[in-house]
C-alpha positions as CSV (number, residue, x, y, z in Angstrom):
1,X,-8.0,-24.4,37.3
2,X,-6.9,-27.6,35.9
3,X,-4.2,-29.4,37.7
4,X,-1.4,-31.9,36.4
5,X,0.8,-34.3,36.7
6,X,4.3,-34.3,35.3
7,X,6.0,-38.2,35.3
8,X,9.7,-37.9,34.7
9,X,12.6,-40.7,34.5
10,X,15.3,-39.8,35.9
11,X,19.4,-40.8,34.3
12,X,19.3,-43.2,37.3
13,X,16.2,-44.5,36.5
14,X,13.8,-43.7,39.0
15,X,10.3,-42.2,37.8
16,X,9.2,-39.0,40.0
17,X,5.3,-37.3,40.1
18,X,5.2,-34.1,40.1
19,X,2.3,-31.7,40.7
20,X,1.4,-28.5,38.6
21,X,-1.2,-26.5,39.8
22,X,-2.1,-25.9,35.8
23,X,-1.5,-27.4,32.2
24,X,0.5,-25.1,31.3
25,X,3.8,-27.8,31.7
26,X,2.1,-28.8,28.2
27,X,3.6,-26.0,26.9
28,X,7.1,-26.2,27.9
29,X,7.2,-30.0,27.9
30,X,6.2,-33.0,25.5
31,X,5.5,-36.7,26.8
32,X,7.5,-39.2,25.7
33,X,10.8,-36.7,24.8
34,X,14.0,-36.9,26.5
35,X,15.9,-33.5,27.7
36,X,19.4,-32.6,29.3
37,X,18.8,-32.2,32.7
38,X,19.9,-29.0,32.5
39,X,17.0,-28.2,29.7
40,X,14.6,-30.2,31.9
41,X,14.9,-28.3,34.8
42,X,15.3,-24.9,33.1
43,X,11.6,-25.5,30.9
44,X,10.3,-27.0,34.3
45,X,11.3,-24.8,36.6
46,X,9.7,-22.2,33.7
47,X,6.5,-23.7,33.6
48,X,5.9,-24.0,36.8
49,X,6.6,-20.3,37.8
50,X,4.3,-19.4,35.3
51,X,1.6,-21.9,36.9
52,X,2.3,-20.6,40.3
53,X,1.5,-16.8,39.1
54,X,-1.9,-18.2,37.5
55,X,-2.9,-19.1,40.8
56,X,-1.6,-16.0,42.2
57,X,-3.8,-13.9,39.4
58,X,-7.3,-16.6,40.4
59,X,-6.7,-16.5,43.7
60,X,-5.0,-13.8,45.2
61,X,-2.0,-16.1,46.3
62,X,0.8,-18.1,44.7
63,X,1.0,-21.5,44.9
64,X,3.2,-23.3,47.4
65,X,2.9,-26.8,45.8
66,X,4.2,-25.6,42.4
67,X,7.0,-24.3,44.6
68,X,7.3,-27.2,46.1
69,X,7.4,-29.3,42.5
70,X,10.5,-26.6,41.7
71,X,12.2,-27.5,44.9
72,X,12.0,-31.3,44.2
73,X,12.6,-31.1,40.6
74,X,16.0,-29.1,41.5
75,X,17.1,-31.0,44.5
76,X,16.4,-34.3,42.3
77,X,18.6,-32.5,39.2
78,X,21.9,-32.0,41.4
79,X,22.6,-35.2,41.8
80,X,22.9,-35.6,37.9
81,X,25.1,-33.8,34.9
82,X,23.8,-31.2,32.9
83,X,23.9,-33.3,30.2
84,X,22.4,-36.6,31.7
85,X,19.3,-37.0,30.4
86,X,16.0,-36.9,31.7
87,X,13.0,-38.7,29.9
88,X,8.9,-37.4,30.6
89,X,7.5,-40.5,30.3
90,X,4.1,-39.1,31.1
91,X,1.6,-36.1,31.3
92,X,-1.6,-36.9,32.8
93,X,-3.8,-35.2,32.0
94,X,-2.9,-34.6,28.1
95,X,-4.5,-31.7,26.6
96,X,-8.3,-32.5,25.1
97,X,-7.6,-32.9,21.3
98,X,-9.0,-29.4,19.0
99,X,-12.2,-29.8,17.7
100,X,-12.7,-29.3,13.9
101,X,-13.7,-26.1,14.4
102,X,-10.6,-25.1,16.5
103,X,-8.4,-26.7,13.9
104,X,-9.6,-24.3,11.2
């Protein structure tokens, strides 16, 4: 399963890591856009549920470090606004480009 990781900056301006156990934050998420913190930590928090039950379905057990991304994405989100944006300066790494034949 392919792991990830998530750079955000926060209003404050501190840049966090954070881990997902799959690319599925790609989904939810797009590198280089900014959200509300609110919107961040709802799509986040979203993504990495679904992640968590991805490993559950491979492996028979969910996985604690996506739960432990959701607890540090939310702890780190109360001390801004719901409005105060965040920015995802990165996502590492970004999905491989579609072949031509995908494409079509």
């Amino acid at each position: 399963m392919p792991e990830m990781t998530l750079s955000v900056r926060w209003p404050d301006g501190r840049v966090q890591d954070c881990y997902s156990p799959s690319l599925v934050l790609h989904d939810h998420l797009v590198a280089g856009t900014t959200y509300t913190v609110r919107d961040f930590t709802r799509r986040s928090t979203l993504a990495l549920a679904i992640a968590s039950e991805r490993v559950k379905e491979k492996f028979g057990f969910a996985c604690t470090s996506a739960a432990a991304t959701t607890q540090q994405i939310t702890e780190s989100a109360t001390a801004f606004g719901p409005d105060d944006v965040v920015e995802v300066v990165r996502m590492w790494p970004p999905l491989p480009a579609p072949t031509t034949q995908e494409a079509l």
